[in-house]
C-alpha positions as CSV (number, residue, x, y, z in Angstrom):
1,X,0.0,0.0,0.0
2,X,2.6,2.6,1.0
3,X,6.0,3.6,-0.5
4,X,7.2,6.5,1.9
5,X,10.3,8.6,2.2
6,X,10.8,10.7,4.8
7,X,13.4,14.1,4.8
8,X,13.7,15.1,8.1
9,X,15.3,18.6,10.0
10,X,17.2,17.1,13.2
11,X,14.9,17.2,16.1
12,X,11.7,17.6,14.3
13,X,10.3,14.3,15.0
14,X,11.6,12.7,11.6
15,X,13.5,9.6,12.7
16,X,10.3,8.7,15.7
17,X,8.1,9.5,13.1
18,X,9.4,6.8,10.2
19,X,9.8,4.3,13.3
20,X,6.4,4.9,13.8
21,X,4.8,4.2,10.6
22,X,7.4,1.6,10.4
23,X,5.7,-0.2,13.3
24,X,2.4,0.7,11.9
25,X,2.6,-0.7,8.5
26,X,4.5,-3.7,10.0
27,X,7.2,-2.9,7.0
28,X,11.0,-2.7,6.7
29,X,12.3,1.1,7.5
30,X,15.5,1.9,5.7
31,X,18.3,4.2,7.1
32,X,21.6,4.9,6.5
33,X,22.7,1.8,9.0
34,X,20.5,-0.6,7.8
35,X,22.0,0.4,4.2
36,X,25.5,0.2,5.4
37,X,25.1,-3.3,6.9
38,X,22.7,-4.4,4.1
39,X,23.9,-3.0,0.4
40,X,27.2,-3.3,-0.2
41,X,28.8,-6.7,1.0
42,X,31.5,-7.0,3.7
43,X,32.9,-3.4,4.2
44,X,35.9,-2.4,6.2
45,X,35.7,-0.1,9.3
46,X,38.0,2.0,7.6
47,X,35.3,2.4,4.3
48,X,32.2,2.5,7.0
49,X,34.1,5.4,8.9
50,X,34.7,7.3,5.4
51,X,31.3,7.1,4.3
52,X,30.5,8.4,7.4
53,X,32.9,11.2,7.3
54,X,32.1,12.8,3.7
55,X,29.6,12.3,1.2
56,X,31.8,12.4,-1.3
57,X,33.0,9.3,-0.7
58,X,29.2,7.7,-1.5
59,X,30.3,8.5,-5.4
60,X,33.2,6.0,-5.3
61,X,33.7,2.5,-6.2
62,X,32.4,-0.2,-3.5
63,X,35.8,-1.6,-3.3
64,X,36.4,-5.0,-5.3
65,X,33.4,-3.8,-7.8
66,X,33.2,-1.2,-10.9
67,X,29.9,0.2,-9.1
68,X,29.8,3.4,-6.8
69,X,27.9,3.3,-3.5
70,X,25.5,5.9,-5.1
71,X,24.4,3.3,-7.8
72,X,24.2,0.2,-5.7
73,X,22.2,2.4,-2.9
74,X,19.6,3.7,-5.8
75,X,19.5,0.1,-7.7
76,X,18.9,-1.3,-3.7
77,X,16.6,0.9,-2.9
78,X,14.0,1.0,-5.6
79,X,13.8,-3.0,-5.8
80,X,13.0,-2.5,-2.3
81,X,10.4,-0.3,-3.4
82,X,9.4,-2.8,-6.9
83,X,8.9,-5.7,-4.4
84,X,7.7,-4.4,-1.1
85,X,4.1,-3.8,-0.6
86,X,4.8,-1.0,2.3
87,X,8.1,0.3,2.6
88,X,9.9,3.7,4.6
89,X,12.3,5.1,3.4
90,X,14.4,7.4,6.6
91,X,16.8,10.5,4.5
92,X,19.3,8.4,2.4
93,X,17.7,10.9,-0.6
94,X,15.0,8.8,-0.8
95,X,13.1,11.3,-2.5
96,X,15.5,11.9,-5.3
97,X,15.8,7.9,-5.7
98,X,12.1,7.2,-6.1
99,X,11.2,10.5,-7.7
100,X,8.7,10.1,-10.4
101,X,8.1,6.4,-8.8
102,X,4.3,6.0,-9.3
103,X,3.5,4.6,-5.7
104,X,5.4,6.5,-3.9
105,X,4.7,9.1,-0.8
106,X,7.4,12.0,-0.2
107,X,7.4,13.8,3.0
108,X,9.4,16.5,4.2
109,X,9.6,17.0,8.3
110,X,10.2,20.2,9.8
111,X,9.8,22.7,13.1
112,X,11.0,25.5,14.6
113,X,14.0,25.6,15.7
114,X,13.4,26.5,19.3
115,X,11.6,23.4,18.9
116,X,14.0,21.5,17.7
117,X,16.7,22.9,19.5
118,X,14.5,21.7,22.9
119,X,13.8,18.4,21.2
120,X,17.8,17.7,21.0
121,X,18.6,19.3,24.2
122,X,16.7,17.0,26.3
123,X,17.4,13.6,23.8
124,X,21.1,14.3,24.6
125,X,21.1,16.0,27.5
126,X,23.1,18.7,26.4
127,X,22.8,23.0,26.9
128,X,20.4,24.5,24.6
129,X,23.7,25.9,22.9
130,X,25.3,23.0,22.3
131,X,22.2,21.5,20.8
132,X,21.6,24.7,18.5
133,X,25.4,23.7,17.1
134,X,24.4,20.0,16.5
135,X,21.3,21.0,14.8
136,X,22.6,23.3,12.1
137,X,25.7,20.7,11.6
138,X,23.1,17.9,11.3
139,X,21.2,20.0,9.3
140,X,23.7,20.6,6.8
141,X,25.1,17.3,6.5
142,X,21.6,16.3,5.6
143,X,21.4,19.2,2.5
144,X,25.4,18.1,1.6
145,X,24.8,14.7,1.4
146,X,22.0,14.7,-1.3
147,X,23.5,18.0,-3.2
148,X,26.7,15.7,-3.2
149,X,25.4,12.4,-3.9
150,X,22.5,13.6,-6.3
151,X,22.8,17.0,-7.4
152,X,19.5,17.8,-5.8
153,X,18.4,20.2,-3.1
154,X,17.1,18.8,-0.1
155,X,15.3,21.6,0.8
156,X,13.1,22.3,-2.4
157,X,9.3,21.9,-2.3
158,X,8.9,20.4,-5.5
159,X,10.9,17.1,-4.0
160,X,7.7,16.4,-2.0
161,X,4.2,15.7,-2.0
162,X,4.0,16.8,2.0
163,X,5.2,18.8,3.9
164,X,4.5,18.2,7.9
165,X,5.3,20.7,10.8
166,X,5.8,19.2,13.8
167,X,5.5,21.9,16.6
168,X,1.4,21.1,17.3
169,X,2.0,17.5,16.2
170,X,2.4,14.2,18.1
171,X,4.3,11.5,16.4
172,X,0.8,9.6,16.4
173,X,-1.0,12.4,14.9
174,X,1.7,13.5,12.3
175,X,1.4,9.5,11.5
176,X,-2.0,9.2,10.8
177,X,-1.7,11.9,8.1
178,X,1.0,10.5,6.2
179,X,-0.4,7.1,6.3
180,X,-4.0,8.2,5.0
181,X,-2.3,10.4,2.0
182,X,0.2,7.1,1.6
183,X,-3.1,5.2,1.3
184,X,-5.3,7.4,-0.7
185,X,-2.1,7.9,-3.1
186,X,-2.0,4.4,-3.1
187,X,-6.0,4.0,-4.6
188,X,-5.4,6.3,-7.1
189,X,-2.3,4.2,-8.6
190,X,-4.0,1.1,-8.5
191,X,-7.3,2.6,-10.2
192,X,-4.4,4.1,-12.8
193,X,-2.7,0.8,-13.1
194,X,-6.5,-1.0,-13.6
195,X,-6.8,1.4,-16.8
196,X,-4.1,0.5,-18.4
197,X,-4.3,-3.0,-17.9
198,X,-8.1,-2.8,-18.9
199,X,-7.5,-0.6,-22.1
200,X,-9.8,1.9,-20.3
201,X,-9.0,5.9,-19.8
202,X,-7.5,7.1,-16.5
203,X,-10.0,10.0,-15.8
204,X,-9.2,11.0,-12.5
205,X,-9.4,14.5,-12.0
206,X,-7.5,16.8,-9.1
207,X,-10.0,18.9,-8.9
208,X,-14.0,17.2,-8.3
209,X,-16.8,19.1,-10.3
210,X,-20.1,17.7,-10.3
211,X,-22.2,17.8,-13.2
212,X,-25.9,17.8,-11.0
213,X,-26.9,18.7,-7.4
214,X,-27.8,14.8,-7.7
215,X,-24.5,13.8,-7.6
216,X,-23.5,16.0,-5.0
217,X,-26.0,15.2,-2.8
218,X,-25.0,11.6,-3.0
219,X,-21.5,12.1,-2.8
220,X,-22.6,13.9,0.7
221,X,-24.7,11.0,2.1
222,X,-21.4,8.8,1.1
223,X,-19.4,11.0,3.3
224,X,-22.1,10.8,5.9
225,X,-21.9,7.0,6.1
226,X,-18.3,7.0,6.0
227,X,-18.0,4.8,2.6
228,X,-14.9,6.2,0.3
229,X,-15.6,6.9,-3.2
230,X,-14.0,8.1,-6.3
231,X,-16.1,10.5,-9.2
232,X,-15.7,9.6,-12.6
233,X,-12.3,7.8,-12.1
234,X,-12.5,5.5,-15.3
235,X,-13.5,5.8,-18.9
236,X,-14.9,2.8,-20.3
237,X,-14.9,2.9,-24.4
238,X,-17.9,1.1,-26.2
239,X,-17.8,2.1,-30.1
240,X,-15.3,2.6,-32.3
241,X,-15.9,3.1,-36.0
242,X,-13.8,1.7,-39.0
243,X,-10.7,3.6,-37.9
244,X,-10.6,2.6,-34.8
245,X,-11.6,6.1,-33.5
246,X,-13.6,5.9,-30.0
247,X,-17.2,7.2,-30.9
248,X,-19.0,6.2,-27.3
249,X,-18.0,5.9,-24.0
250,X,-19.1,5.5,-19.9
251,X,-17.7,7.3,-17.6
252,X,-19.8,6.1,-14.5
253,X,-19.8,8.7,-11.8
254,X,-18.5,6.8,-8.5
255,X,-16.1,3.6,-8.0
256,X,-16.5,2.7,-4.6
257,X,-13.7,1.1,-3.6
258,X,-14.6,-1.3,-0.7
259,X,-17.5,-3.1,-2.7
260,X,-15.6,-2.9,-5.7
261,X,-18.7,-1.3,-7.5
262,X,-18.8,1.4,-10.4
263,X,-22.5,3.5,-9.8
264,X,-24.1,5.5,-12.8
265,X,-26.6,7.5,-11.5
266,X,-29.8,9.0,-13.7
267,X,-32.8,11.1,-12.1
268,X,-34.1,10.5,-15.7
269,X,-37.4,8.2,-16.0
270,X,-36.3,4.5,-16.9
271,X,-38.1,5.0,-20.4
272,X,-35.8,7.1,-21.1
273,X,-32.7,6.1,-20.6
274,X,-32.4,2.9,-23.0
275,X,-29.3,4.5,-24.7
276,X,-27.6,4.5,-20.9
277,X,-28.7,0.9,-20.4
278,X,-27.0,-0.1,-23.7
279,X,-23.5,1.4,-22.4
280,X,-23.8,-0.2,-19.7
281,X,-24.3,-3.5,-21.0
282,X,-21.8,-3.0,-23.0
283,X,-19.6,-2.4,-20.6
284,X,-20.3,-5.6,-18.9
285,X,-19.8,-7.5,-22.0
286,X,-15.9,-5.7,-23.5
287,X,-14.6,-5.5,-19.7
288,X,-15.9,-9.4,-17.5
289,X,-15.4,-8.8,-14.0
290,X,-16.1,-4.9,-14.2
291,X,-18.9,-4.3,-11.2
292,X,-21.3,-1.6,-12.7
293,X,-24.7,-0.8,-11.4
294,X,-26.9,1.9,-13.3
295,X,-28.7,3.7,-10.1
296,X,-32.3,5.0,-11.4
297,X,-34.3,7.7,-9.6
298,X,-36.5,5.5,-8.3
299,X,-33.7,3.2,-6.8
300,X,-32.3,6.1,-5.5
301,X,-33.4,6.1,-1.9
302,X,-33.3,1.8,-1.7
303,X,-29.3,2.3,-2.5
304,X,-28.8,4.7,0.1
305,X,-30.3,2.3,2.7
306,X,-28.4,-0.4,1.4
307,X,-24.9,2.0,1.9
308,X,-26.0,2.9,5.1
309,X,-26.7,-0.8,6.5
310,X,-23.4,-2.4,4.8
311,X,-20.9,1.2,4.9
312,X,-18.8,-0.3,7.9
313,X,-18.8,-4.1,6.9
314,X,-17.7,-6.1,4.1
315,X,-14.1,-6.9,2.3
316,X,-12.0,-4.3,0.4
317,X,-11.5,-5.2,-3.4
318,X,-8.8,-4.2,-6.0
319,X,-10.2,-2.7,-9.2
C-alpha cells in the first residue's frame, strides 16, 4: 500500500516519526545503517568510517566492484520499493531515488528551531547551545549529502508531496496523516494501473466538479456513512468506428472502492434512458469482471439504505 520517504530537520520528530509508521505498517524502514550493513557486501571499518565522514565518498567504487555506493544504494533501494508492498524510506535521498516512482509518498519533516533545539537538548542531554550547534551541523550534512550524492536540493518543495510541521504534532497524529495520504495515493495508482491493464482511460481529476446537485447530494450522504468513493475515475470505451476512433464511452460517476462497485446515476425516468442501459451492457460485455450498477431515480433512496446498512462491513476489493 505505501511507498514513503521521509526528509527530516534534526529534532523535528523525523526519525520517531518513520519508526512509527514503520511499526504501523509492520514494513521494513530503511536508514543509512541498515544500508550500510545491508547493500554493499563486507565493508571495512575504515570504508564504513569514510562514508560516514564525507559524502563524497558515496560516489566511489564499492571496493572490489566497478559500481559506486550511489548506484548500488539507488538500484537497492527501488527494488526494495518494486517488491515491497509498504516500505519507509528514513533520508538516504530517498526522494530523489524514487522520484517520479508512481507509488510513492514523499514527506518533508520540519519545526521550529526552538523546537528542535528543545527536542535535541533534552534527547542528549546537552545546553540549549550546544544542541543549536548539532542542529545546524546535522542539518547541513543532511542538504550536503543529497547535493553531493545527487545534485539535488534537499530543501526544495517540489521534492515532496507533504510537507509536515511538527511543533502542534504528536508523532501519532503527524502519523496518521501520512499514512492516510500514503493510502489514498495508493488507490489512485492502483485505479491508474486498472486502466491500463483494462485498455480503459484514466479520468481521474484533481480537482471534483459535479455535473448535477444529484451527484453532489449523494457524494454527501457517502461521506455521511463513511463509505470512500472516487467520481468519474475510469472511462470505459464502447464504439469505435472503422478507424478505430472511440465514438461512445461511460464514464460512471462513483467507483467505490470497498465493494468494488462502479455507480451511474440518472434522475431521468427508466423509459428514457435505453441508450444508458446499452452502455452499460456494453460495458459488462468488452470488460468481464467490471462491477457496474446503473442507479435510477427510483432506486435512489433503496441504495442509500443499502450504503447505510453495509458502509462499515464487508471486504476491500482491488479494481
Amino acid at each position: 500500500m505505501a511507498i514513503i520517504t521521509i526528509s527530516r530537520r534534526s529534532g523535528s520528530l523525523g526519525d520517531e516519526l518513520a519508526a512509527y509508521i514503520s511499526s504501523k505498517l509492520g514494513c521494513e524502514l530503511i536508514t543509512r545503517q541498515y544500508a550500510l550493513d545491508n547493500f554493499f557486501g563486507e565493508l571495512s571499518e575504515g570504508t564504513v568510517a569514510r562514508l560516514n565522514e564525507s559524502a563524497k565518498f558515496f560516489v566511489g567504487n564499492i571496493p572490489g566492484k566497478e559500481m559506486t555506493f550511489r548506484d548500488k544504494l539507488v538500484n537497492e533501494i527501488r527494488m526494495k520499493a518494486a517488491s515491497s508492498e509498504n516500505l519507509v524510506v528514513l533520508g538516504l535521498g530517498g526522494c530523489v531515488i524514487l522520484k517520479g516512482y508512481p507509488k510513492a509518498v514523499h514527506v518533508r519533516v520540519t519545526a521550529d528551531e526552538r523546537t528542535r533545539v528543545a527536542a535535541v537538548a533534552a534527547a542528549y542531554g546537552i545546553s540549549n547551545d550546544d544542541a543549536r550547534e548539532v542542529v545546524a551541523i546535522s542539518d547541513r550534512k543532511h542538504k550536503k549529502f543529497v547535493n553531493t550524492v545527487f545534485g539535488e536540493d534537499l530543501v526544495s518543495a517540489e521534492l515532496y508531496d507533504l510537507v509536515i510541521n511538527t511543533d502542534r504534532m504528536s508523532v501519532e497524529e503527524a502519523g496518521a496523516c501520512i499514512v492516510e495520504l500514503a493510502r489514498k495515493h495508493d488507490l489512485r495508482s492502483r485505479m491508474t494501473e486498472s486502466t491500463v491493464r483494462s485498455r480503459t482511460s484514466d479520468h481521474q481529476r484533481r480537482t471534483i466538479v459535479f455535473k448535477n446537485p444529484t451527484e453532489e447530494e449523494f457524494a454527501r450522504i457517502l461521506d455521511m456513512y463513511n463509505i470512500e468513493w472516487m467520481y468519474e475515475p475510469k472511462t470505459f470505451p464502447v464504439e469505435w468506428d472503422a478507424e478505430g476512433n472511440v465514438t461512445s464511452a461511460l464514464s460512471p460517476d462513483f467507483f467505490l472502492p470497498k465493494f468494488n462497485l462502479y455507480l451511474e446515476l440518472t434522475t431521468m425516468e427508466q423509459k428514457y434512458v435505453t441508450r444508458k442501459n446499452r452502455k452499460v451492457r456494453l460495458v459488462r460485455e468488452l470488460y468481464p469482471g467490471t462491477n457496474l450498477q446503473i442507479v435510477y431515480k427510483k432506486d435512489f433512496a433503496d441504495l442509500v439504505d443499502r450504503l447505510r446498512q453495509f458502509g462499515n462491513t464487508g471486504d476491500e476489493h482491488d479494481d
